[in-house]
BATOR-423938 format. One record per residue: y negated, z, x of N, C-alpha, C, O in turn. Coordinates in pm, whole numbers, plus 50000, padded with zeros to 5 digits. Layout:
BATOR-423938
nnorth,nup,neast,canorth,caup,caeast,cnorth,cup,ceast,onorth,oup,oeast
Y,Z,X,Y,Z,X,Y,Z,X,Y,Z,X
...
END
This chain:
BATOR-423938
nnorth,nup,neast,canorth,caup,caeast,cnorth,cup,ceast,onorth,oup,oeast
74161,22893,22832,74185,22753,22868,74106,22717,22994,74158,22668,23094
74007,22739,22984,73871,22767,23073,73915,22822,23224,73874,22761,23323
74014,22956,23240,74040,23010,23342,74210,22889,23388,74203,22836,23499
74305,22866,23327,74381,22797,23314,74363,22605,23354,74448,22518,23370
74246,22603,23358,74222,22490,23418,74129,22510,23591,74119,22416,23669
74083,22622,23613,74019,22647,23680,74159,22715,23824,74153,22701,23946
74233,22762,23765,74316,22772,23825,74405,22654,23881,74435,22653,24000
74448,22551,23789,74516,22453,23842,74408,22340,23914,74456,22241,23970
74281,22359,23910,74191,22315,24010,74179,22335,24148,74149,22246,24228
74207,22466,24178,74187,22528,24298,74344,22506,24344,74362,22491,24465
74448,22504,24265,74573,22496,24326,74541,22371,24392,74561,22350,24512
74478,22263,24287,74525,22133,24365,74431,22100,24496,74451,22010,24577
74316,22198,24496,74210,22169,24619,74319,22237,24732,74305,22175,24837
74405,22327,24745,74444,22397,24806,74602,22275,24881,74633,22249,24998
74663,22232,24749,74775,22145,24806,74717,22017,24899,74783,21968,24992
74572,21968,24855,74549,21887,24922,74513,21931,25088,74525,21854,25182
74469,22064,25097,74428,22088,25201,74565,22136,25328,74560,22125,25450
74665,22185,25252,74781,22248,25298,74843,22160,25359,74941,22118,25298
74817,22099,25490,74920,21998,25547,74946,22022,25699,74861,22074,25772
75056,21984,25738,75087,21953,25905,74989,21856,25978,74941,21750,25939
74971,21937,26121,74930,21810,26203,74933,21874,26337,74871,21964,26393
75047,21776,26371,75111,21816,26475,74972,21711,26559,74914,21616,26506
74946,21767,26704,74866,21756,26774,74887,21783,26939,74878,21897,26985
74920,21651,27035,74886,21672,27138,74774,21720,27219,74656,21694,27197
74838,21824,27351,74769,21856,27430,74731,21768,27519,74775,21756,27633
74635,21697,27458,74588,21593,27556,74605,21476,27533,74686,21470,27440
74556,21308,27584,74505,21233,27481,74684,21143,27502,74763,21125,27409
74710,21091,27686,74799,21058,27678,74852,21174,27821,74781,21248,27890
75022,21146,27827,75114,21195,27941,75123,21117,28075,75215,21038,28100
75032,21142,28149,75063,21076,28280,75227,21120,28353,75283,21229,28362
75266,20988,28395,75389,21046,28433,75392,20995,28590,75308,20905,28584
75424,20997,28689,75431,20941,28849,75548,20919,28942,75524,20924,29062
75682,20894,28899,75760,20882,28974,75730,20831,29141,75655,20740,29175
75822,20930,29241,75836,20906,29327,75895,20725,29387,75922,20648,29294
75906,20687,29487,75942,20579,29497,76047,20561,29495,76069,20457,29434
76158,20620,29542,76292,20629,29536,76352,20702,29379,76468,20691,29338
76247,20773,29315,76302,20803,29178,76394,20686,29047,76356,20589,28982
76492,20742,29053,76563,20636,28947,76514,20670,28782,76494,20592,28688
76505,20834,28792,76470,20872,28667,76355,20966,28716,76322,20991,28832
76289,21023,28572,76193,21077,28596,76120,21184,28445,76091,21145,28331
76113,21286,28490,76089,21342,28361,75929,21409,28333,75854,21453,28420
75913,21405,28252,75790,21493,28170,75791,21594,28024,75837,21593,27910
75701,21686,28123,75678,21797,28007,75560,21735,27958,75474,21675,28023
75569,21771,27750,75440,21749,27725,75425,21881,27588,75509,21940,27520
75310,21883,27591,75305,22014,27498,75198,21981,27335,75120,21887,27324
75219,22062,27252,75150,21991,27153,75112,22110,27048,75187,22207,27043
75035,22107,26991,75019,22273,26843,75010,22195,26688,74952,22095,26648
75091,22289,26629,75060,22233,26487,74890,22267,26419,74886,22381,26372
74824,22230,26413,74694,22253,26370,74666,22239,26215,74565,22265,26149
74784,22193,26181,74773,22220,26001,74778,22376,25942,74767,22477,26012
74797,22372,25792,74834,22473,25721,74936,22488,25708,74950,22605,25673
75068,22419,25715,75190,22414,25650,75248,22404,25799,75197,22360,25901
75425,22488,25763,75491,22441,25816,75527,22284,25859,75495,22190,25787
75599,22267,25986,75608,22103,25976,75774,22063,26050,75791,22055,26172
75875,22043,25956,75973,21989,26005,75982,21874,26090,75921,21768,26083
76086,21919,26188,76104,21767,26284,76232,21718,26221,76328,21791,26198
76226,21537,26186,76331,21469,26128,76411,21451,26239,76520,21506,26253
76350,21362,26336,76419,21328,26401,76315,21263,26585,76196,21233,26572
76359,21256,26682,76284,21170,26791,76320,21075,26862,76414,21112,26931
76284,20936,26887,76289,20812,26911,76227,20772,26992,76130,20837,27033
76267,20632,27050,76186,20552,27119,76221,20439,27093,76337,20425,27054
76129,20316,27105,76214,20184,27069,76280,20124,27168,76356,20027,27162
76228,20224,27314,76268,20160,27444,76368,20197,27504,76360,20315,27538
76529,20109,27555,76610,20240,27569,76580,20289,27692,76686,20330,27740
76462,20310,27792,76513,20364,27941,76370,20474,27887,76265,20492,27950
76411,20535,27751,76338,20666,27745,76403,20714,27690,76471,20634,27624
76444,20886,27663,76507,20981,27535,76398,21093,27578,76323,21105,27675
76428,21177,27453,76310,21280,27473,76434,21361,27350,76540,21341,27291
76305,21481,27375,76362,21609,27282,76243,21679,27266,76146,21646,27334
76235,21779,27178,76122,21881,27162,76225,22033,27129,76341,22018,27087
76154,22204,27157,76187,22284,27129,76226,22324,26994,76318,22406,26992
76179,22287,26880,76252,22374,26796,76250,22238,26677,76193,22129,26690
76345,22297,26543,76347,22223,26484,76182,22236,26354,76153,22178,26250
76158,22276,26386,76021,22290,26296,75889,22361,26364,75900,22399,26480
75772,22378,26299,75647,22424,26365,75598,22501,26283,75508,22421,26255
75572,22599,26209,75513,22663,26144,75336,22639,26177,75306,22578,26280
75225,22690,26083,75109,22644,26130,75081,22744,26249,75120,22859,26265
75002,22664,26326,74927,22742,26452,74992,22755,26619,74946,22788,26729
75161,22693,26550,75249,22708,26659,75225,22631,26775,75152,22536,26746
75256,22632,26891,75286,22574,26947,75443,22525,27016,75544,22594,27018
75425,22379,27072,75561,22346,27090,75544,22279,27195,75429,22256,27234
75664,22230,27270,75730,22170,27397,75806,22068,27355,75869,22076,27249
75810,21917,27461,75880,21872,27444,75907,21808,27592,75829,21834,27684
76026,21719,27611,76049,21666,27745,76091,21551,27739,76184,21557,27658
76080,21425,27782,76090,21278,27792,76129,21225,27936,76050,21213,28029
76245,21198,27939,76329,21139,28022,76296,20953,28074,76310,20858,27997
76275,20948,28141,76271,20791,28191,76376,20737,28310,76426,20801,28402
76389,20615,28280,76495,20539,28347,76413,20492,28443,76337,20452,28356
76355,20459,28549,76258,20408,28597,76315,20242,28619,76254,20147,28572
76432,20228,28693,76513,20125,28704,76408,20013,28825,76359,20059,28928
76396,19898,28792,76287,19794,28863,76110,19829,28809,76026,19774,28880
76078,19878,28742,75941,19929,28705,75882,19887,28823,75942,19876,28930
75755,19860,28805,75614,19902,28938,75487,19866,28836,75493,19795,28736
75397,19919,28876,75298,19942,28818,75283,20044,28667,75352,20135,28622
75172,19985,28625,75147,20071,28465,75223,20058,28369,75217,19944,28323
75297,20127,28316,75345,20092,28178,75332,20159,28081,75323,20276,28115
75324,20145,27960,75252,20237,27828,75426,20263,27763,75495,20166,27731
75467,20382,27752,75582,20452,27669,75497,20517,27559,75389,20577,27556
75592,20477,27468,75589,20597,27354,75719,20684,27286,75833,20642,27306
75700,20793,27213,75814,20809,27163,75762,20869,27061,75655,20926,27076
75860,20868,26871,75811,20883,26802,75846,21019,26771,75968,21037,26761
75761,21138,26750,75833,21270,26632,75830,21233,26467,75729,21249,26398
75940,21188,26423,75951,21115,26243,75957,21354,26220,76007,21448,26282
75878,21336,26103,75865,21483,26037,75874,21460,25903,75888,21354,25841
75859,21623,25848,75864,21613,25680,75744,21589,25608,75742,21587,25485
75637,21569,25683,75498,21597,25611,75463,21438,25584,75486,21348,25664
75404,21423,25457,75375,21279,25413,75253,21257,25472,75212,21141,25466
75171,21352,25537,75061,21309,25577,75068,21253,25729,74988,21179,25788
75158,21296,25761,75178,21283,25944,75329,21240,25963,75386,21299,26055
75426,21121,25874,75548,21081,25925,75582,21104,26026,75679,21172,26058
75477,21031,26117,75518,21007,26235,75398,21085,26363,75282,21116,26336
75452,21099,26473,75416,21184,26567,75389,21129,26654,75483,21145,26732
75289,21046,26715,75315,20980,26842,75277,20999,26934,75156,21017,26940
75365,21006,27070,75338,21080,27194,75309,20961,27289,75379,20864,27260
75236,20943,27382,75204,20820,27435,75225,20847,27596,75143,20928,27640
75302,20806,27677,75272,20856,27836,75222,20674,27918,75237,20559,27876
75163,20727,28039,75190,20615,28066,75282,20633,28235,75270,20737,28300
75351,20539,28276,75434,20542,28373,75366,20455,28471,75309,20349,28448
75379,20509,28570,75253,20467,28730,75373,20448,28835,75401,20543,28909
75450,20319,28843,75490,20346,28952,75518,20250,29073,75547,20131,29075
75498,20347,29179,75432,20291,29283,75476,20180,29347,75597,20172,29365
75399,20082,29389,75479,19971,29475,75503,19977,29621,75426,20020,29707
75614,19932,29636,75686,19942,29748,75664,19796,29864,75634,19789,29983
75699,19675,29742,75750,19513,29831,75682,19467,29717,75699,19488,29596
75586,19388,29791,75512,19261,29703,75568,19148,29742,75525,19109,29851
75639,19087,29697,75676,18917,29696,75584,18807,29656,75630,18755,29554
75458,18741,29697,75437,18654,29643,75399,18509,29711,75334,18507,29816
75432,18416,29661,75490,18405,29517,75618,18417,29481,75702,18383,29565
75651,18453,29391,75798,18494,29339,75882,18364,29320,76001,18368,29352
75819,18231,29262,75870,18140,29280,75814,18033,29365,75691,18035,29378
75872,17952,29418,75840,17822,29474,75871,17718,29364,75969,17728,29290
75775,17611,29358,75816,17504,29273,75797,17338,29345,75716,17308,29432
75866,17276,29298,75850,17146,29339,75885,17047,29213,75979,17065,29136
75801,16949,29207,75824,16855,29124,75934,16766,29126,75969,16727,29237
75992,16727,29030,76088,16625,29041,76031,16489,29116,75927,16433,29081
76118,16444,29231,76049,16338,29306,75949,16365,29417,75900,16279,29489
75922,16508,29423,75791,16497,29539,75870,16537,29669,75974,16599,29690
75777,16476,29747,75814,16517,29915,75862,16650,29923,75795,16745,29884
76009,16663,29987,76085,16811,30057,75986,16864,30118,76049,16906,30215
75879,16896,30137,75813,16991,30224,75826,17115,30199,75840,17184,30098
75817,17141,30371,75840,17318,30344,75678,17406,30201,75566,17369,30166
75769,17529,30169,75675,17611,30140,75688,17754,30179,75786,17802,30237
75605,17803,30151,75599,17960,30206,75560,18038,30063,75490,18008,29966
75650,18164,30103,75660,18290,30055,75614,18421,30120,75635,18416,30242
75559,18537,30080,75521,18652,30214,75577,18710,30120,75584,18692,29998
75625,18800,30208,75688,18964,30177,75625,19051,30210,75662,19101,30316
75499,19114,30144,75468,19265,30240,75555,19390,30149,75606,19401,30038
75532,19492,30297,75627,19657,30277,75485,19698,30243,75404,19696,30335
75448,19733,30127,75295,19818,30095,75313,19940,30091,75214,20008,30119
75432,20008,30058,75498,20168,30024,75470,20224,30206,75439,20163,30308
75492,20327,30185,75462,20478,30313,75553,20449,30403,75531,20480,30520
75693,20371,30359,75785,20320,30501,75806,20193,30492,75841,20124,30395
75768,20150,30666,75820,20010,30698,75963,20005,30645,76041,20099,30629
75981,19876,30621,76129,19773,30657,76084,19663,30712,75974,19607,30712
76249,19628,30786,76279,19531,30799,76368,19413,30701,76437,19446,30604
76351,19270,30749,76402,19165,30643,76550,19175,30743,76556,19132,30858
76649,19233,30679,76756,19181,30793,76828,19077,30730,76840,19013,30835
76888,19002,30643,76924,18899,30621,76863,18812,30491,76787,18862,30409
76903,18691,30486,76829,18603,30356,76971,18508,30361,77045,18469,30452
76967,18492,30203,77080,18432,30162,77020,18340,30060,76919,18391,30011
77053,18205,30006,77048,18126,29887,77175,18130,29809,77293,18143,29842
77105,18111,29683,77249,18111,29566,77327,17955,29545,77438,17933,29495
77226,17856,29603,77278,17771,29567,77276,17637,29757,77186,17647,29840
77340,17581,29765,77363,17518,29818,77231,17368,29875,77135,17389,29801
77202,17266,29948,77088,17232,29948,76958,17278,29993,76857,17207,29991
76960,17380,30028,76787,17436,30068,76822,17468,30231,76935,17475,30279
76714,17482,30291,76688,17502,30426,76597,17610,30417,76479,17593,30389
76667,17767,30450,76518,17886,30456,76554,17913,30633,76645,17877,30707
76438,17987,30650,76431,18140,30756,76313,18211,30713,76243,18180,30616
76297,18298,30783,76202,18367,30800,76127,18455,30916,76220,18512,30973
76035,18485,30964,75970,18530,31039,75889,18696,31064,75875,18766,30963
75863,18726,31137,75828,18883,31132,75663,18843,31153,75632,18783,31256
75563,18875,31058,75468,18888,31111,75380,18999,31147,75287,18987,31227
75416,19122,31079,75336,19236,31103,75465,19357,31070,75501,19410,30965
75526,19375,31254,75650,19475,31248,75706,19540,31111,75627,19615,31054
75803,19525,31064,75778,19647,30924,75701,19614,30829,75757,19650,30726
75572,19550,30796,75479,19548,30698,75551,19422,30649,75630,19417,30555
75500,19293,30750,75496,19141,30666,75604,19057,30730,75645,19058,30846
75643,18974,30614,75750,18877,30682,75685,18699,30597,75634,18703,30485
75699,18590,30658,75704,18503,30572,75813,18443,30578,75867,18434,30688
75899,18362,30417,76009,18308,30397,75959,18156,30406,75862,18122,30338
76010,18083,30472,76009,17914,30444,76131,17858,30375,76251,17877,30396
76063,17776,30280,76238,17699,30232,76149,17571,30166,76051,17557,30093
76248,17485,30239,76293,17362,30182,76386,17307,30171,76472,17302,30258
76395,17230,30024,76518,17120,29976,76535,17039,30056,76449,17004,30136
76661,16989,30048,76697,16869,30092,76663,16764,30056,76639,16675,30138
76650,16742,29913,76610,16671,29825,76534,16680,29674,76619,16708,29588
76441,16669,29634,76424,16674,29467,76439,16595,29371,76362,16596,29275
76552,16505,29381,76607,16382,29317,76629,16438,29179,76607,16383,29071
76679,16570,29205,76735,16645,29048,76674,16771,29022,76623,16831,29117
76673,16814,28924,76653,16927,28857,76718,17088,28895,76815,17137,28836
76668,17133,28968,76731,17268,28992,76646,17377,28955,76530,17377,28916
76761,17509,28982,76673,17665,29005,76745,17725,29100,76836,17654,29143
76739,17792,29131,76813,17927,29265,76755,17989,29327,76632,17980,29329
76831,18085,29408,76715,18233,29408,76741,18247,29576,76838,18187,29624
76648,18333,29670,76702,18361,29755,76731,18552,29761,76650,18636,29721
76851,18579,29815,76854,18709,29831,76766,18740,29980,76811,18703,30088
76687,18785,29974,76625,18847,30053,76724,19065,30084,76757,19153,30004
76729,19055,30215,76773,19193,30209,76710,19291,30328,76677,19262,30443
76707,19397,30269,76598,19444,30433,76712,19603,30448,76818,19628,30390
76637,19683,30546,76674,19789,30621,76647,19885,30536,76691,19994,30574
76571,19887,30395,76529,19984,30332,76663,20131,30309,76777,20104,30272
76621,20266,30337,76684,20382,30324,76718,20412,30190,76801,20500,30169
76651,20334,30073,76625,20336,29917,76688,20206,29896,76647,20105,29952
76830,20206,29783,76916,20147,29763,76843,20033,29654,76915,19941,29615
76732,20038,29617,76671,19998,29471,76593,19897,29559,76565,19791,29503
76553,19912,29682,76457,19795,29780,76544,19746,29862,76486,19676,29945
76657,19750,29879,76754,19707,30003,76792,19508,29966,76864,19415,30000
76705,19539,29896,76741,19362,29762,76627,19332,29762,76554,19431,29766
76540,19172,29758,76467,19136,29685,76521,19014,29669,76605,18962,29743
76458,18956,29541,76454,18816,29514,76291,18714,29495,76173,18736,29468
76372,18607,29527,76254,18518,29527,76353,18430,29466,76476,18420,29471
76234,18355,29391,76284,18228,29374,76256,18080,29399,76139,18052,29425
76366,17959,29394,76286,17798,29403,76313,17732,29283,76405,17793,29228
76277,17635,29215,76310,17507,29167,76255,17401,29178,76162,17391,29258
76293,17299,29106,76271,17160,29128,76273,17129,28972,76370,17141,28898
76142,17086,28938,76119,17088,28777,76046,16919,28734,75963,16848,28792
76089,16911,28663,76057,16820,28581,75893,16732,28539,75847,16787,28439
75843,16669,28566,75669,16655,28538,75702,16661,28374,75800,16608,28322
75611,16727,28315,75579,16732,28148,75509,16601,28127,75425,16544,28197
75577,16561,27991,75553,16468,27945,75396,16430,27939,75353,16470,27831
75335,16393,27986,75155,16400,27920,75104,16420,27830,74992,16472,27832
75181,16379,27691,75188,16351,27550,75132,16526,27532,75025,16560,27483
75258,16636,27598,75293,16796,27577,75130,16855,27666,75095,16973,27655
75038,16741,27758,74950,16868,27785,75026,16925,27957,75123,16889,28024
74924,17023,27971,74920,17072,28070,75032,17226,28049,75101,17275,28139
75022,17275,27909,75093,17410,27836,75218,17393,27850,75284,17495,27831
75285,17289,27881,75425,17226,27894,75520,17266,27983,75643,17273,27974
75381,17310,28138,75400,17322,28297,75450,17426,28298,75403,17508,28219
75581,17474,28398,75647,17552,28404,75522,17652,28466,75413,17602,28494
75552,17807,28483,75452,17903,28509,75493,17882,28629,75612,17858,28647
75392,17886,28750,75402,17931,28926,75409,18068,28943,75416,18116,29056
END
């Protein structure tokens, strides 16, 4: 009885110890798209460091401008594995944190999570992105700058409004680098929004566009606070 319990002791020290754990090489995936990159891919690599084999269910992201895949459908212990993660880059600039999930068979480790982060580079700073004016205040002009911060100049070659009422141009101030946009309403009697198309010389179809925007907004009630105020 004695050996019979001593045995199903050690089994169960043993099941507890027997598990998957799948384990990145490394803490997160730096990823760096080029500036003109639309998509952009990464290798990332990882070892099972458990005892047990470890099935892959399935791999996800919640974001759709990622898909990924990994090499095989399972890991035996000690293995190592590959996987590759696809990105949409689309309007991106700056940092962004991706993840994607490996769902597995092991109850100890469901889920797998691979973390990259996406770095990408800026090209055209617009700021400010919007212009605002209060309902009722003086048409005065305001200003917008455009700098080219990326490795090639452009030029602003045309500017367009979406909506009718505004008075823009714009100016060259530093060849290629800086431009400033002026625009003013005609009036702020009413409530508007509209955008200007800004368009330049860019060789990269993804910068050949910018937008800015204006409106003409409303004063918040006092009652609502200052939290009320549209964002600048």
């Amino acid at each position: 009885m004695k050996t019979i319990l001593l045995a199903l002791a050690f089994a169960g020290i043993f099941a507890a110890v027997a598990s998957g754990e799948l384990v990145l090489d490394g803490k997160v995936i730096e990823v760096k798209p080029k500036p003109e990159d639309e998509t952009v891919s990464a290798i990332f690599t990882f070892t099972n460091k458990g005892t047990k084999t470890v099935k892959v269910l399935s791999v996800e992201s919640k974001c759709t401008c990622v898909s990924a895949s990994v090499d095989a459908a399972s890991y035996a212990a000690g293995a190592k594995g590959i996987g590759t993660a696809e990105f949409k880059v689309g309007s991106f600039v700056g940092k962004h944190e991706k993840f994607i999930v490996v769902n597995t068979d092991d109850p100890a480790q469901p889920e797998f999570v691979v973390t990259f982060v996406l770095d990408v580079p800026e090209v055209i700073q617009v700021e400010p992105r919007t212009l605002q004016w209060w309902l009722g205040d003086a048409p005065d002009e305001k200003h917008t700058t455009v700098k080219v911060v990326g490795k090639d100049p452009m030029k602003i070659v045309n500017v367009s409004s979406t909506r009718d009422g505004v008075e823009f141009t714009w100016k060259e101030v530093k060849p290629g680098r800086e431009y400033t946009v002026t625009v003013k309403p005609a009036s702020t009697n009413s409530v508007f929004l509209g955008a200007l198309k800004i368009e330049t010389d860019s060789k990269i179809p993804k910068y050949q566009r910018q937008l800015a925007y204006f409106s003409v907004y409303r004063k918040p009630d006092s009652a609502l606070g200052a939290a009320a105020a549209p964002a600048k």
